[in-house]
mmCIF file as gemmi writes it, N, C-alpha and C atoms, coordinates in Angstrom:
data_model
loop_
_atom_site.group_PDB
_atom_site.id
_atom_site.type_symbol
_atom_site.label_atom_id
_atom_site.label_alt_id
_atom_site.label_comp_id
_atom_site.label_asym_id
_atom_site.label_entity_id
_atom_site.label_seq_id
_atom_site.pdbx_PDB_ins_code
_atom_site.Cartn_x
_atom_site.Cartn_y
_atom_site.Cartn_z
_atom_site.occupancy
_atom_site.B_iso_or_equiv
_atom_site.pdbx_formal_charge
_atom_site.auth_seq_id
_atom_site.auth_asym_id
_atom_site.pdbx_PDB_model_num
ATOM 1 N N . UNK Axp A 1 ? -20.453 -15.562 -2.141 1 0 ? 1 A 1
ATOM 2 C CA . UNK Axp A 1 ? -19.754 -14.68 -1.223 1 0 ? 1 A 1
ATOM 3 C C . UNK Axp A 1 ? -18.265 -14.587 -1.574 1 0 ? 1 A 1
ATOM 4 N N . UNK Axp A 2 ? -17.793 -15.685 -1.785 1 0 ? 2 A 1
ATOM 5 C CA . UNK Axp A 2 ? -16.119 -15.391 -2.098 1 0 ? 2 A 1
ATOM 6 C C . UNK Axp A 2 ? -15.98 -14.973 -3.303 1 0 ? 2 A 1
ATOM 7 N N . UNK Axp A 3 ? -17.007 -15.038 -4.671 1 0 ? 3 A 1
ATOM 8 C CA . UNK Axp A 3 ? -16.735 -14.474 -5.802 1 0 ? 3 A 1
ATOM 9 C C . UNK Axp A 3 ? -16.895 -13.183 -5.614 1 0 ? 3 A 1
ATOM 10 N N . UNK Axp A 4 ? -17.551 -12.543 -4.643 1 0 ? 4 A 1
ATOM 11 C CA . UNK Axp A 4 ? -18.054 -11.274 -4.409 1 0 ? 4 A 1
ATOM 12 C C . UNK Axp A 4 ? -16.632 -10.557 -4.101 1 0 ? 4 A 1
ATOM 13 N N . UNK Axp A 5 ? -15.876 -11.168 -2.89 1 0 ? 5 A 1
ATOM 14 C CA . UNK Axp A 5 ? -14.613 -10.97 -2.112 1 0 ? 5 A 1
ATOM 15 C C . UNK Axp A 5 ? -13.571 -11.253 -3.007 1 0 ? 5 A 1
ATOM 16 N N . UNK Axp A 6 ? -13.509 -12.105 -4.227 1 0 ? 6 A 1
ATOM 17 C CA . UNK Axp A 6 ? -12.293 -12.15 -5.102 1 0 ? 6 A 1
ATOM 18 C C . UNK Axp A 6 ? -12.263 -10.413 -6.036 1 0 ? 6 A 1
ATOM 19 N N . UNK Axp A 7 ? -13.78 -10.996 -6.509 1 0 ? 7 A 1
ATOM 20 C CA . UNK Axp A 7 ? -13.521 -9.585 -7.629 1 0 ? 7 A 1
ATOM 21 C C . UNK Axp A 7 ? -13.073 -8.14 -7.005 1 0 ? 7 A 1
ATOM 22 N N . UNK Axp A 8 ? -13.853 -7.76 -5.871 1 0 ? 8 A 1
ATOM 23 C CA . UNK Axp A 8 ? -13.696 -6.9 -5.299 1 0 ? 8 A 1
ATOM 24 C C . UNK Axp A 8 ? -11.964 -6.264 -4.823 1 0 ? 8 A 1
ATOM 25 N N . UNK Axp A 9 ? -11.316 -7.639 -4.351 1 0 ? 9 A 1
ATOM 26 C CA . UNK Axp A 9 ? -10.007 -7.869 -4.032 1 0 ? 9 A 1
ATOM 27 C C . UNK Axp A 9 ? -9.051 -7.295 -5.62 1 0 ? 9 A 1
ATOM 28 N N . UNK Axp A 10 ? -9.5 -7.772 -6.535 1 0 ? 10 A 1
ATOM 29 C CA . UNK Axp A 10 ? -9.303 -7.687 -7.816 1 0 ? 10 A 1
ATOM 30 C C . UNK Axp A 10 ? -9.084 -6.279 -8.667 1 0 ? 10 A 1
ATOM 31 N N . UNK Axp A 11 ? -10.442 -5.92 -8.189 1 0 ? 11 A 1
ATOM 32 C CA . UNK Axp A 11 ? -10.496 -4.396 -8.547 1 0 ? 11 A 1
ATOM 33 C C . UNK Axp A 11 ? -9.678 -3.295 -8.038 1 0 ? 11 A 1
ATOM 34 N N . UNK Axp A 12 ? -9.383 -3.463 -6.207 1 0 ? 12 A 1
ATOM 35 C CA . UNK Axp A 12 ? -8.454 -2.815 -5.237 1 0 ? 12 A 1
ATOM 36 C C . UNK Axp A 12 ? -7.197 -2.736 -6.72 1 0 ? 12 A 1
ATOM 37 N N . UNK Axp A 13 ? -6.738 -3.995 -6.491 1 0 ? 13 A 1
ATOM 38 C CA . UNK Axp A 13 ? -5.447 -4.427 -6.815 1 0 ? 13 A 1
ATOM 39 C C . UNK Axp A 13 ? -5.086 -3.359 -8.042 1 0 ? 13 A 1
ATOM 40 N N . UNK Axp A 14 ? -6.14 -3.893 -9.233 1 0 ? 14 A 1
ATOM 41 C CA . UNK Axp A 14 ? -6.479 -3.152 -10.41 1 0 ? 14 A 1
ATOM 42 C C . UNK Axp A 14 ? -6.233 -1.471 -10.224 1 0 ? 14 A 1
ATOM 43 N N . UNK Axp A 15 ? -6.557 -0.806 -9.188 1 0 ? 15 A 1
ATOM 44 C CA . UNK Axp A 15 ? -7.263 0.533 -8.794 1 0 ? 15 A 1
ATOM 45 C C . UNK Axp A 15 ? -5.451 1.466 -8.312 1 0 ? 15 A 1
ATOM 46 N N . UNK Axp A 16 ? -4.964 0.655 -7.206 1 0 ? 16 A 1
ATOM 47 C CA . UNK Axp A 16 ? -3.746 0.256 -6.873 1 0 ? 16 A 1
ATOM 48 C C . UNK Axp A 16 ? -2.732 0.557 -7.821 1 0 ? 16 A 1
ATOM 49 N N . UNK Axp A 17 ? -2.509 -0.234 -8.454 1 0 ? 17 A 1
ATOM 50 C CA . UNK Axp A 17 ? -1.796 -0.385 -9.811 1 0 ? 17 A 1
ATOM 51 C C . UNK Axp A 17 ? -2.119 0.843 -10.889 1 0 ? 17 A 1
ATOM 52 N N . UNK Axp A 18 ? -2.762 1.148 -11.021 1 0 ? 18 A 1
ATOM 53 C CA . UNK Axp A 18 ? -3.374 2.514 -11.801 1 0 ? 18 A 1
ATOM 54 C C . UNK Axp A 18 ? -2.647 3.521 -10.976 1 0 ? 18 A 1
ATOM 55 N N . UNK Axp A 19 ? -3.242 3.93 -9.675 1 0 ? 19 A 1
ATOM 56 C CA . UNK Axp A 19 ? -2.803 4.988 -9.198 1 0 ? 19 A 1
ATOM 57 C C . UNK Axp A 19 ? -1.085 5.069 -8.381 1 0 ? 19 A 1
ATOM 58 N N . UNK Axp A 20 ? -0.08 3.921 -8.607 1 0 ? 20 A 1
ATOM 59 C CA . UNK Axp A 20 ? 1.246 4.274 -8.038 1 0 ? 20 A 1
ATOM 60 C C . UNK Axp A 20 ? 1.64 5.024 -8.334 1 0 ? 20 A 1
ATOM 61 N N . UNK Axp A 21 ? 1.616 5.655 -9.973 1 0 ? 21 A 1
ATOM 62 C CA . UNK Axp A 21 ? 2.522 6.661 -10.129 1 0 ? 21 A 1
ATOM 63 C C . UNK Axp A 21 ? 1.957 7.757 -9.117 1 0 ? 21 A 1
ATOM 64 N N . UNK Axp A 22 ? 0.923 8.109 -8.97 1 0 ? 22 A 1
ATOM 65 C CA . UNK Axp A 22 ? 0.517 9.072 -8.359 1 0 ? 22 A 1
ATOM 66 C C . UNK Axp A 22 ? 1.098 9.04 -7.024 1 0 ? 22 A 1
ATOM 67 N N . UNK Axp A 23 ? 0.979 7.679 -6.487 1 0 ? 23 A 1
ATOM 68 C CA . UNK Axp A 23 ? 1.251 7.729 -4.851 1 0 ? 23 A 1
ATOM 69 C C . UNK Axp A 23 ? 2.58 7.733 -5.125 1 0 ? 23 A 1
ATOM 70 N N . UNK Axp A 24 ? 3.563 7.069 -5.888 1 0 ? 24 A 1
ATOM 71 C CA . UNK Axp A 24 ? 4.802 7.706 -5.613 1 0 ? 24 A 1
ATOM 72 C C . UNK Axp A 24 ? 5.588 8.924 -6.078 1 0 ? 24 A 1
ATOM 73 N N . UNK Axp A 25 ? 4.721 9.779 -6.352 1 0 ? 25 A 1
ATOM 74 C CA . UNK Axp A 25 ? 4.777 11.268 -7.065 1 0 ? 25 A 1
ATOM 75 C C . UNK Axp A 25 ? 4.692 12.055 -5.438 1 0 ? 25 A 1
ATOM 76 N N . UNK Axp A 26 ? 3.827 11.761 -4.871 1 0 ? 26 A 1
ATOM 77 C CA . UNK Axp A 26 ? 3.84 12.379 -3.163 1 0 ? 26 A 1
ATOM 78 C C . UNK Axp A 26 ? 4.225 11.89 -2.012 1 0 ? 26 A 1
ATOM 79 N N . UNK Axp A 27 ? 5.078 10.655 -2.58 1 0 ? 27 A 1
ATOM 80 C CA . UNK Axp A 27 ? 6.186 9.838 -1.905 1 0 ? 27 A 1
ATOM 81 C C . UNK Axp A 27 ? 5.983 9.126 -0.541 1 0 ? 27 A 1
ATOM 82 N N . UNK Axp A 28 ? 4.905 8.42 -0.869 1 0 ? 28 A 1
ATOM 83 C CA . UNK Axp A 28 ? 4.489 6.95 -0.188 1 0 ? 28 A 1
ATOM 84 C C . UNK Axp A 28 ? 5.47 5.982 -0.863 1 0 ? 28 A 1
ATOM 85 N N . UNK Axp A 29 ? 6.037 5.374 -0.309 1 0 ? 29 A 1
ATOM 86 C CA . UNK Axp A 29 ? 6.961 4.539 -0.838 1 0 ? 29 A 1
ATOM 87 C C . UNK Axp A 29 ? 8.221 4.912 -0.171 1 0 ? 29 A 1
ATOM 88 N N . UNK Axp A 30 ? 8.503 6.097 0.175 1 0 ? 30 A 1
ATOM 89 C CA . UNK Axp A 30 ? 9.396 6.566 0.708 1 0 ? 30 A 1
ATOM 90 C C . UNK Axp A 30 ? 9.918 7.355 2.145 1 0 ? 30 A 1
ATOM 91 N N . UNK Axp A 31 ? 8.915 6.759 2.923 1 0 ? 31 A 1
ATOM 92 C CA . UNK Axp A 31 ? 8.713 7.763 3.899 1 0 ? 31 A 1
ATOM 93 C C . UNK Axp A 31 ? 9.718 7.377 4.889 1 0 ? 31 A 1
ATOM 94 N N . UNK Axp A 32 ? 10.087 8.392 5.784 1 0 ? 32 A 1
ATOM 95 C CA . UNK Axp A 32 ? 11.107 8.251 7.33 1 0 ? 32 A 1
ATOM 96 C C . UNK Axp A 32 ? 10.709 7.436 7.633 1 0 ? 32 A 1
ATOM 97 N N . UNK Axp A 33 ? 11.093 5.52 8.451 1 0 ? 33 A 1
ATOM 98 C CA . UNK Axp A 33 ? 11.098 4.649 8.695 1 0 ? 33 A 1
ATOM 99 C C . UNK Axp A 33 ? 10.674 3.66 7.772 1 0 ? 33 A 1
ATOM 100 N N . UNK Axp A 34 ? 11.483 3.781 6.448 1 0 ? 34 A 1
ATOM 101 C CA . UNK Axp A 34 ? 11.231 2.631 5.663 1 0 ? 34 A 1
ATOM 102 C C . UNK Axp A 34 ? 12.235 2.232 5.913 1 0 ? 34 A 1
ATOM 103 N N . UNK Axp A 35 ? 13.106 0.732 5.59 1 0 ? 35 A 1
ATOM 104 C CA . UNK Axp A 35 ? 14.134 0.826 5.617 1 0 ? 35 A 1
ATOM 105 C C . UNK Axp A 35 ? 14.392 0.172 4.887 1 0 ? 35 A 1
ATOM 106 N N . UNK Axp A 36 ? 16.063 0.662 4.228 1 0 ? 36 A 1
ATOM 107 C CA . UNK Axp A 36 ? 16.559 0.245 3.385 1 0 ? 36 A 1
ATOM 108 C C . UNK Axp A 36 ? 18.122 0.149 3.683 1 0 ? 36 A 1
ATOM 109 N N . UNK Axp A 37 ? 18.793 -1.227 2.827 1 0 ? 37 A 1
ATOM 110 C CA . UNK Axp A 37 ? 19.713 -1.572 3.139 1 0 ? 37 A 1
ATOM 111 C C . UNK Axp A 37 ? 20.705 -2.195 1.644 1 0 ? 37 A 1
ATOM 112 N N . UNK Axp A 38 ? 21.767 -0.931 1.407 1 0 ? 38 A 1
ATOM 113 C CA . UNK Axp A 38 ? 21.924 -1.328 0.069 1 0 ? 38 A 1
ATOM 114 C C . UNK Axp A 38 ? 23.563 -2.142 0.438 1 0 ? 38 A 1
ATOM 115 N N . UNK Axp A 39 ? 23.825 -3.187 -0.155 1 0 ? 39 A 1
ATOM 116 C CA . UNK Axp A 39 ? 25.282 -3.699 -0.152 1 0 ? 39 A 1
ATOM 117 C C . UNK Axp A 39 ? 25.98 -3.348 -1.876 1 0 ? 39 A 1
ATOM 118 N N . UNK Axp A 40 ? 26.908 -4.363 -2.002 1 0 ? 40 A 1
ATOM 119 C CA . UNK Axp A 40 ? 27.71 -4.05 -3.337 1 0 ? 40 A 1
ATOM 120 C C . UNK Axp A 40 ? 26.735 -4.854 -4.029 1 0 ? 40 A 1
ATOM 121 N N . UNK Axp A 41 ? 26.019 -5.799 -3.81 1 0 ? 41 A 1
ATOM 122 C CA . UNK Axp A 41 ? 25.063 -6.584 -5.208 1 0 ? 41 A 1
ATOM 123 C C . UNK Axp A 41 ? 24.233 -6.644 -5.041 1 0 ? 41 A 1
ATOM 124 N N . UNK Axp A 42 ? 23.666 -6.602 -3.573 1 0 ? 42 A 1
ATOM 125 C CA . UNK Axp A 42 ? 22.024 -6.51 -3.567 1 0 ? 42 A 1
ATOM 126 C C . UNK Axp A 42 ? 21.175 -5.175 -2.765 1 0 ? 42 A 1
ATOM 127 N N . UNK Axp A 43 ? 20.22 -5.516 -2.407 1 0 ? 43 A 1
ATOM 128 C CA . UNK Axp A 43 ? 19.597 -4.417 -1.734 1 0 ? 43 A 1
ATOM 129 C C . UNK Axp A 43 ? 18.467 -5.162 -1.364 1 0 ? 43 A 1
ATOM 130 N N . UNK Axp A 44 ? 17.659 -4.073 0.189 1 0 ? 44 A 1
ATOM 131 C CA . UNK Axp A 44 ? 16.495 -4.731 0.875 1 0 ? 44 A 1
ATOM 132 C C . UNK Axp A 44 ? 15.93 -3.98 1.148 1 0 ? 44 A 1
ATOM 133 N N . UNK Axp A 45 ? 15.056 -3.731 1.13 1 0 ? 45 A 1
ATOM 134 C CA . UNK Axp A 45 ? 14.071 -2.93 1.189 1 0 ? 45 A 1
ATOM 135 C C . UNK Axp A 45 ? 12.382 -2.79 1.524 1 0 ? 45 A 1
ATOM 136 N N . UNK Axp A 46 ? 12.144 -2.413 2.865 1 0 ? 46 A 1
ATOM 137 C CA . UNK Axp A 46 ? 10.816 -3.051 3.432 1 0 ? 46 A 1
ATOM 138 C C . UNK Axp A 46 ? 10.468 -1.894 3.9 1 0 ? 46 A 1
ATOM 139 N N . UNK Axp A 47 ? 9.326 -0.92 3.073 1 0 ? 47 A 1
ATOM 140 C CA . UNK Axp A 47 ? 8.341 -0.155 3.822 1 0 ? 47 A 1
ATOM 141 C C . UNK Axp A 47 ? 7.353 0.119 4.873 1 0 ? 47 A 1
ATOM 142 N N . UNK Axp A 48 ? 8.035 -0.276 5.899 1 0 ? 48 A 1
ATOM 143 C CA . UNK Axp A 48 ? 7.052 -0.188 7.572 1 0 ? 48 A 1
ATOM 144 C C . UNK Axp A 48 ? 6.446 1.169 7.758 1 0 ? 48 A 1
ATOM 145 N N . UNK Axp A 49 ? 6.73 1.829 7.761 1 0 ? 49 A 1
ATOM 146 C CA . UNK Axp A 49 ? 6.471 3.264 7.914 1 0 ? 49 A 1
ATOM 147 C C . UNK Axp A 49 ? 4.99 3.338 6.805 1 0 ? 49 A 1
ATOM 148 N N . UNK Axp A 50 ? 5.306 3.039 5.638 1 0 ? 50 A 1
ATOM 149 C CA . UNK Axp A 50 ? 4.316 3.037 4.73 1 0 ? 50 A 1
ATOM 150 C C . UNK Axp A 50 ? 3.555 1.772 4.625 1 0 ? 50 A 1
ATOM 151 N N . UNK Axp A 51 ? 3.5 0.776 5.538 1 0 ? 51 A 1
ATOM 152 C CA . UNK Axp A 51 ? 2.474 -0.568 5.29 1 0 ? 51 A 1
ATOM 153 C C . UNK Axp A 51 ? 2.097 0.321 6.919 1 0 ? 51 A 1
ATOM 154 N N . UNK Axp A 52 ? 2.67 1.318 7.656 1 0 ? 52 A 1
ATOM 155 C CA . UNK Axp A 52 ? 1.603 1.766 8.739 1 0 ? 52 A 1
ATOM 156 C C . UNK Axp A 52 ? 0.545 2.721 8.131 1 0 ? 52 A 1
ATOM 157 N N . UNK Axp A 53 ? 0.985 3.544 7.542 1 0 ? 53 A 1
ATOM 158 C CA . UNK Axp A 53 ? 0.051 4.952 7.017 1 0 ? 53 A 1
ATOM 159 C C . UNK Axp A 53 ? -1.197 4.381 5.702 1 0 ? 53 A 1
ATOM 160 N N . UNK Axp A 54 ? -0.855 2.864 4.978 1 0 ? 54 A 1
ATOM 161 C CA . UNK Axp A 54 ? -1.972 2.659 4.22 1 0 ? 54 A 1
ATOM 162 C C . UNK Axp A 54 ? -2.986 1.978 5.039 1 0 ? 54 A 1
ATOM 163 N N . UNK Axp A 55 ? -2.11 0.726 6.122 1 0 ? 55 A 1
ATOM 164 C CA . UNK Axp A 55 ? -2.869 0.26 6.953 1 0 ? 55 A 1
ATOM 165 C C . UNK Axp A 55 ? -4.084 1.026 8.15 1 0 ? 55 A 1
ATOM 166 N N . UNK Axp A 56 ? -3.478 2.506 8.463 1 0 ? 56 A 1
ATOM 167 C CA . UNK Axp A 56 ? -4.444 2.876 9.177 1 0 ? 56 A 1
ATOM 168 C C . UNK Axp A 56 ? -5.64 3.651 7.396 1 0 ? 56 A 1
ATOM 169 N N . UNK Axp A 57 ? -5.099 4.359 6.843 1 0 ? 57 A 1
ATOM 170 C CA . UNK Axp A 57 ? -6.167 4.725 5.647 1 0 ? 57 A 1
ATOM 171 C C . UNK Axp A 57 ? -7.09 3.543 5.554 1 0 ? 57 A 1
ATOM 172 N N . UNK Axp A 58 ? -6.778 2.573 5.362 1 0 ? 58 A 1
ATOM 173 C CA . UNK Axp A 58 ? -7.684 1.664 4.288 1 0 ? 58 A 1
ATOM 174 C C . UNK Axp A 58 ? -8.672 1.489 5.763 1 0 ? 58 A 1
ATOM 175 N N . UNK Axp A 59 ? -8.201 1.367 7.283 1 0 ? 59 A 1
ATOM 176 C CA . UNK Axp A 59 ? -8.964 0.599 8.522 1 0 ? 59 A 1
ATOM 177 C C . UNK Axp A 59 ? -10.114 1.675 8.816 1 0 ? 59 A 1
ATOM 178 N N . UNK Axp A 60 ? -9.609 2.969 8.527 1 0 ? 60 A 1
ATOM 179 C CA . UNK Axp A 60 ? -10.207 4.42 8.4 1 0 ? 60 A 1
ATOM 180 C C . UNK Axp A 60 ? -11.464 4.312 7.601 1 0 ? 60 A 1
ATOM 181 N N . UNK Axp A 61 ? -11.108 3.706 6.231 1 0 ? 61 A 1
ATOM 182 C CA . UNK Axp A 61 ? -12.134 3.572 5.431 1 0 ? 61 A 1
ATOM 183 C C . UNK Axp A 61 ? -13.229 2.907 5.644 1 0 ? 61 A 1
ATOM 184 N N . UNK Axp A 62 ? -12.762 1.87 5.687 1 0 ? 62 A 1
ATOM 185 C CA . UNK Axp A 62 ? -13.515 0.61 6.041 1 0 ? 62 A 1
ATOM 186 C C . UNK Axp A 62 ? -14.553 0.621 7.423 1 0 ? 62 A 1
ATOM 187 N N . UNK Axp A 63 ? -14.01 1.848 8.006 1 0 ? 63 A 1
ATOM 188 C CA . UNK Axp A 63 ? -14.506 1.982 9.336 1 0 ? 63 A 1
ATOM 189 C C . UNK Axp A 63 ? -15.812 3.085 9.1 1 0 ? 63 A 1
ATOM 190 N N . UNK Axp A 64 ? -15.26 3.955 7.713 1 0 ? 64 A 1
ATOM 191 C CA . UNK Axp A 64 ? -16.607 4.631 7.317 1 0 ? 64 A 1
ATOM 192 C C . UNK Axp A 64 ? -17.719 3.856 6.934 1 0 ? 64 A 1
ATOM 193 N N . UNK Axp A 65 ? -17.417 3.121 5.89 1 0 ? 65 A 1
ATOM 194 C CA . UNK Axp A 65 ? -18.375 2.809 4.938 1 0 ? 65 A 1
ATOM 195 C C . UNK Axp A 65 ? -19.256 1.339 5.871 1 0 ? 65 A 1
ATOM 196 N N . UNK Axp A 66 ? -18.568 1.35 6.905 1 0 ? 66 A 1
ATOM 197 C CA . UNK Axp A 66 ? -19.285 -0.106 8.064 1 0 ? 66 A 1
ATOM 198 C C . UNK Axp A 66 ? -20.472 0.942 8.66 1 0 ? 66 A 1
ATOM 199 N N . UNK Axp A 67 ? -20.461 1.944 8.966 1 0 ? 67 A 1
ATOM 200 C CA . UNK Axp A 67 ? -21.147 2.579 9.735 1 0 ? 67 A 1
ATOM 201 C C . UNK Axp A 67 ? -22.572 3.3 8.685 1 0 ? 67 A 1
């Protein structure tokens, strides 16, 4: 069961990684309520806005393929 749940986890990741350019071509990564905070040497930067819109997609999904 957990080798089942690693690879699977694995593949996402894999799948993920393949398709950013794409998602940040239609600008996930960037959406109204990310926030960002630049000074003179560093910067911070935490996508809420966009850990909401994948979080409901992926719960969406998951909610298909259960049924």
């Amino acid at each position: 069961m957990i080798q089942k749940t690693l690879i699977i986890t694995g593949l996402l990741f894999i799948l993920v990684g393949l398709l950013y350019p794409f998602f940040k071509d239609i600008g996930l990564g960037r959406l109204p309520g990310d926030i960002l905070i630049k000074k003179e040497k560093s910067s911070f930067y935490f996508p809420i806005a966009t850990c909401i819109v994948v979080g409901v997609v992926v719960s969406l999904i998951l909610i298909f393929f259960k049924k």
